[in-house]
C-alpha positions, 0 to 999 in steps of 0.5 A: 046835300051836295048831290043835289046841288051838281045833279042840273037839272037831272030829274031824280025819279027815286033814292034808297038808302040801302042802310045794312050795305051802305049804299044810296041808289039814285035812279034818274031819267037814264040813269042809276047811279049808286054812292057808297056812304062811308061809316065808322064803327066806335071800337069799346075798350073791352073790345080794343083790349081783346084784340091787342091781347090777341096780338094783332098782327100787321103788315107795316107795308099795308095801307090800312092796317096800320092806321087800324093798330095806331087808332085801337092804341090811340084808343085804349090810351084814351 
């Protein structure tokens, strides 16, 4: 929604939704712009346990592997 509210007057001649890549295409008079679509994937307990089992390992200095081992014990505790 936000989209087409900042678009001023720019007319939008086509929009995909490239839903397997997660991607939106928008092509306009003289442009193409392209918006990633941020997803999150529920994780089941089976799922969760498997790979606490497997001792998942994880650098503490990465971005996002910690929150990932933080959130699947969030999880599992749930």
């Amino acid at each position: 929604d936000e989209v087409w509210k900042l678009q001023k007057g720019y007319k939008v001649l086509e929009w995909k939704l490239y839903d397997s890549y997660g991607i939106h295409s928008l092509m306009m008079q003289s442009m193409q712009i392209y918006i990633l679509v941020e997803k999150k994937y529920p994780l089941t307990p089976p799922t969760l346990s498997m790979m606490l089992e497997k001792k998942l390992q994880i650098d503490y200095e990465s971005k996002m592997t910690y929150p990932l081992c933080k959130l699947i014990k969030k999880q599992l505790k749930k």
